[in-house]
N, C-alpha and C positions, 0 to 999 in steps of 0.2 A: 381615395383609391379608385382603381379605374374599374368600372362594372363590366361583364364578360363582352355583350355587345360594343361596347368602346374598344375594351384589349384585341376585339376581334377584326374590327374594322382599319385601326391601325398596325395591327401587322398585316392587313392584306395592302393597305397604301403602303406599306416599307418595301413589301414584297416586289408590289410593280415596282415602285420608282427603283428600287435595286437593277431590274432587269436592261436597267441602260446602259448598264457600265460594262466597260468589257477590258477588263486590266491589260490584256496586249494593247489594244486601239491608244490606250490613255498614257501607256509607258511610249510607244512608236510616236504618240503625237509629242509628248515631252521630249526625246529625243531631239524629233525634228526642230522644234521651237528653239531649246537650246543653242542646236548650230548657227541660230539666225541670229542670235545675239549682237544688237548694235553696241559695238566697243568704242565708239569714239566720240560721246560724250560725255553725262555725268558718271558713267563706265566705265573703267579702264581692265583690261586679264594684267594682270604682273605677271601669269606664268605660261604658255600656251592653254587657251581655251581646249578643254575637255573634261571627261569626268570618268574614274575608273576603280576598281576594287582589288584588295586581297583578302586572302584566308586574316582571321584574327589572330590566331598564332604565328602566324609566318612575321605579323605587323608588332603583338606583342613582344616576340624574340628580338626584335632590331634593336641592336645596340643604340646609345641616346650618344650624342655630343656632348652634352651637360652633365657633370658631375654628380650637382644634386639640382633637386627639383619640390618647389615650393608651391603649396594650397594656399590660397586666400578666400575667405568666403565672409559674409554678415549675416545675422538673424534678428529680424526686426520685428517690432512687437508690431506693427500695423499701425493708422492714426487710432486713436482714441480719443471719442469726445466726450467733453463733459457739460453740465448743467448752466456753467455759467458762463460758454461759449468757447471755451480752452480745450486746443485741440493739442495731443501730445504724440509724439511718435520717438521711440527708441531705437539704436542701432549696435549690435557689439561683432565687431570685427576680431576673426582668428583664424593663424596662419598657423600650417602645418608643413614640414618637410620630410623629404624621402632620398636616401638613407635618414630615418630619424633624427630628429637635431634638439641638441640645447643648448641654453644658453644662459650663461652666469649658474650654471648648473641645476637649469628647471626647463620642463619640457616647454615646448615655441607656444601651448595651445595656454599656460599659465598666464603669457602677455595677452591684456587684450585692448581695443581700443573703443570707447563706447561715445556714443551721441545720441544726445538726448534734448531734440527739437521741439519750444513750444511755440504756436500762436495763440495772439489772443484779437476780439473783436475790441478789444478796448484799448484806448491809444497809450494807457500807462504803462510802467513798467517796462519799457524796451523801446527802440529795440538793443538789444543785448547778445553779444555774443564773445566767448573768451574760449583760450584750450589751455590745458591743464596736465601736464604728468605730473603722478606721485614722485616720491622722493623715491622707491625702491625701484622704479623705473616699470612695475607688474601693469600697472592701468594708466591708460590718458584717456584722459575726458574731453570732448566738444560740447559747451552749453550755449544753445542759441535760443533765443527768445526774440517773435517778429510780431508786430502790428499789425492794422487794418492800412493804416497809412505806406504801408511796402509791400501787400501782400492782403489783397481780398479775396480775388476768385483761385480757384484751381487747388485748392489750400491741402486737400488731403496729399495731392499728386505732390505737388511739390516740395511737402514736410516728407514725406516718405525720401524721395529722391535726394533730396539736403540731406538728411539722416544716414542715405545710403553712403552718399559720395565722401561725405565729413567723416565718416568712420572707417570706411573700408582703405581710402586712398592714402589718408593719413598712416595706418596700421602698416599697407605696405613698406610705404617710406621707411618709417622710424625701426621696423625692422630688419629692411632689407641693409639701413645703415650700418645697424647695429650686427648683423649676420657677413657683412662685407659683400655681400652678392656682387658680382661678376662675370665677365665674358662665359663662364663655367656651370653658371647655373639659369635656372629657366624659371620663371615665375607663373603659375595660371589663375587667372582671376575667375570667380564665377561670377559669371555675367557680361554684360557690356566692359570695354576698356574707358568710354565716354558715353555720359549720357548725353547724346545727343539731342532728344525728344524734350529735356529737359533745358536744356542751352535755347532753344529755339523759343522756347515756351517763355523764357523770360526776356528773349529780345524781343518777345511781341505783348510791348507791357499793357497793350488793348485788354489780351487777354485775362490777365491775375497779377499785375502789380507792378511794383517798380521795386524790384529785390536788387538788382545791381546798383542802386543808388546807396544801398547800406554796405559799408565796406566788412562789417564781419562776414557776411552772409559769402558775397564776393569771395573772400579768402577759401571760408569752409567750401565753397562749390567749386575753386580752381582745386580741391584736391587731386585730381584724374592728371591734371597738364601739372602742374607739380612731380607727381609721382615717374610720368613723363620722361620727364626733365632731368630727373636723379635719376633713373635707369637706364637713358641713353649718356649719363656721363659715365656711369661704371659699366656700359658698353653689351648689359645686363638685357637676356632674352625675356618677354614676355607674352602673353597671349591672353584672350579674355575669353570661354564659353559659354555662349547665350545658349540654353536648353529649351528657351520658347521664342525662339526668333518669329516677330512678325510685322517685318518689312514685304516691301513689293520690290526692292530695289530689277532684282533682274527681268521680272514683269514688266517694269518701265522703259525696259531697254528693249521688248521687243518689240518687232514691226508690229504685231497685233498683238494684245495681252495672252488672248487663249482662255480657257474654263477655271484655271486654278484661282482660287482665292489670296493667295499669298505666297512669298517664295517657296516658306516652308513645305507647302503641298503640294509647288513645283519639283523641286527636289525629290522630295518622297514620289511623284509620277516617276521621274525618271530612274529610281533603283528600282523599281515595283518587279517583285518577284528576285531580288539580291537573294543568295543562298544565307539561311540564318548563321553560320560560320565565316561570314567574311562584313565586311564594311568598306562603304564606300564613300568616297568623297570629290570632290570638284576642283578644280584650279584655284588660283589665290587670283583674286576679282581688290580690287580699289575705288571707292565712293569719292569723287571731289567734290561734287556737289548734291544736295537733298532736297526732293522736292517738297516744297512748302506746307508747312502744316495745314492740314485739314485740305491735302489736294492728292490723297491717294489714288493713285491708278494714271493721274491727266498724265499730257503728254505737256511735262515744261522742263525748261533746264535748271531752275532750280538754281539754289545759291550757296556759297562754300562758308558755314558758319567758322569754319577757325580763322578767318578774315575778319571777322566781324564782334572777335573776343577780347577786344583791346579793353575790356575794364578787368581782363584774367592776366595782364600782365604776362603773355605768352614770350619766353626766352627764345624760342624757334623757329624757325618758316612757317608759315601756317601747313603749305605741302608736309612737314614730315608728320604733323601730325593727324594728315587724313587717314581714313580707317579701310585697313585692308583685311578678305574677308575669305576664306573657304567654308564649303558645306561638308559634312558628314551624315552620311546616314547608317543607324546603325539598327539590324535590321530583328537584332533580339531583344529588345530596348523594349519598357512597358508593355511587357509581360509577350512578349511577341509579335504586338504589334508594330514598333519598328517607331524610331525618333529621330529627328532631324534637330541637329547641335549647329551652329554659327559659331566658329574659330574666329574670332578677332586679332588684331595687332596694329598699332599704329604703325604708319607707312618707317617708319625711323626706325621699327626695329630690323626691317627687312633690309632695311640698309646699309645692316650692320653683323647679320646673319643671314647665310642662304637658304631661300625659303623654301627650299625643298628639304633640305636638312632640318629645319623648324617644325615644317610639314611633318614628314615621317617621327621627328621626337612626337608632337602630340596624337598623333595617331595612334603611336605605341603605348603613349599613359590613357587615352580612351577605350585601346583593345583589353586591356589590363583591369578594366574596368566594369560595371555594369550598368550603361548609358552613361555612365560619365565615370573621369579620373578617380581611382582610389583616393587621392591626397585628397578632391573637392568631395567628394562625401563623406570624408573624415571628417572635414573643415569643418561641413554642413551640419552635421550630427554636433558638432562642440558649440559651436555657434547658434544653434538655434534657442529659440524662445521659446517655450511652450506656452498652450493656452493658459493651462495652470500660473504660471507665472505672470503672462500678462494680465490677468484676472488680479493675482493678486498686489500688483501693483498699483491696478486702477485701484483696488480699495485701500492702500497702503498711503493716498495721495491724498485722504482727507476731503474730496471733493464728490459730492455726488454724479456719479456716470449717466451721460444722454442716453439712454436705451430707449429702442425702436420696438414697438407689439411684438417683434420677432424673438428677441431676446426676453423680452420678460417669459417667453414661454419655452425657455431654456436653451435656446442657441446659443452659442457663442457667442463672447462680447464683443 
């Protein structure tokens, strides 16, 4: 605990450093930085550069394009290790739609899609990997099991990320098949549409391993460019929101960075002071290329990874599947302090729908919302794990659990 001379001296340092900020000066400077925006590199606007707001209900009431409109989310247990070096991480993916949907006469949140990743330090036993639906068609299973020989360093990031991709991207598909989705409906994913951070991470096998050398792994992680691939054949909308975006992408594009840490706190500079009844958001921005990991902020032009995914068996241009991007801020979001959401879409789908029509649809399922789509916090609620649960799985595994001083004194596992 903090004794009263400490409590007292730290809020008198909070108190000055506070008095530097002056929210006009820091919204006027966001402003200005914005227009300076260099657009003709790893940059591109797809829609005229600017950024602007309406009332929430004005954005709620706007009729949709799409028919129906579909939640995708996962809830994962987290890595978990154990004693004798085996790390495990879970994923179950579940999709929800709006008008209400079922199918084979069971509600959409009945299906679900799970992955269930292990490593281990010891070279037996894998690597392994297979996917599995039941007969009744309710569950598909991903089991991957990886080595030290394909996979040393980075181990929690990247079983989490494989867990993510293998479950969620999969779940789309085999639904979206099985639902017919089309020109008519809209899909929104939570989160990224590609993990790109993750793609990068394994083309630099310096880093943690040589995972694209195993063809299962391969499969389960082209799940995203799969998913892709079948939704620009059925001509099918979709969009992906990131709720913790933190890239520097439009940082990098300006002639001087400026004070913000990261896009996200860029953006939030420039609604600073939005009316809490409206939200705002930016133009639709396109990424061709990313600057190289571990080189946030430099000034380089960076490299186009869907050129470089030739072990993912890509059906498409690398261009359609760069990732195109708007901001929203919404300014009653965590508890009134206000959250800045990253709208995703591969460049393929704007290609294929006008993206101010795409635009205004998810705007109107965010106003509808509270920080994010009704359908994804539906999702999210079905989907999730609890500690409970993953607690009782680690003990269900027969293996005694690595626990850290912190946990033995009741934290969570």
């Amino acid at each position: 605990m903090l004794s009263a001379d400490v409590k007292r001296k730290l809020v008198e340092g909070v108190r000055e450093f506070s008095l530097a900020f002056d929210p006009r000066r820091w919204r006027e400077e966001a402003e200005r930085a914005f227009a300076l925006l260099e657009l003709g590199g790893p940059l591109r606007a797809l829609t005229p550069l600017g950024f602007r707001s309406r009332p929430r209900l004005e954005l709620a009431a706007s009729p949709s394009p799409y028919c129906r409109a579909f939640g995708l989310d996962g809830g994962s247990t987290r890595p978990i290790h154990f004693a004798n070096g085996t790390t495990l991480c879970a994923n179950q993916a579940v999709m929800l739609g709006e008008p209400p949907q079922e199918l084979e006469g069971l509600p959409l949140d009945a299906f679900r899609t799970v992955a269930l990743v292990t490593h281990s330090f010891s070279p037996s036993g894998g690597p392994k990997a297979d996917y599995h639906e039941h007969e009744d068609g309710l569950l598909a299973l991903w089991r991957v099991h990886l080595t030290r020989d394909y996979l040393w360093g980075e181990i929690d990031h990247v079983l989490k990320g494989l867990a993510d991709s293998a479950s969620e991207a999969r779940h789309g598909q085999r639904l979206a098949e099985r639902l017919d989705l089309g020109r008519a409906d809209l899909l929104i994913l939570d989160g990224n549409v590609f993990p790109i951070g993750l793609y990068y991470l394994l083309k630099e096998r310096s880093r943690g391993g040589d995972l694209l050398a195993f063809p299962g792994a391969v499969e389960a992680l082209a799940g995203h460019l799969r998913l892709a691939e079948f939704l620009a054949q059925r001509g099918t909308a979709y969009v992906g929101i990131n709720k913790t975006p933190q890239t520097a992408y439009l940082l990098e594009a300006l002639p001087e960075r400026g004070p913000w840490a990261d896009d996200r706190q860029f953006i939030r500079a420039l609604f600073l002071g939005l009316a809490k009844d409206r939200l705002g958001w930016t133009n639709w921005f396109v990424q061709e290329r990313y600057p190289s990991p571990g080189r946030s902020g430099a000034r380089a032009e960076g490299s186009d990874i869907f050129h470089e995914l030739a072990e993912f068996e890509p059906q498409l241009r690398p261009e359609e599947y760069h990732v195109a991007y708007f901001f929203v801020f919404d300014p009653q979001a965590t508890e009134g302090q206000g959250s800045v959401l990253k709208v995703e879409a591969p460049r393929l789908v704007l290609s294929r729908h006008d993206p101010e029509e795409l635009q205004l649809a998810v705007l109107s399922e965010i106003a509808r919302g509270e920080g994010v789509p009704p359908l994804l916090r539906r999702a999210d609620s079905r989907a999730r794990i609890t500690q409970e649960e993953r607690e009782a799985l680690i003990k269900s595994c027969g293996l005694p659990p690595d626990l850290g001083y912190n946990q033995g004194r009741g934290e969570p596992w």
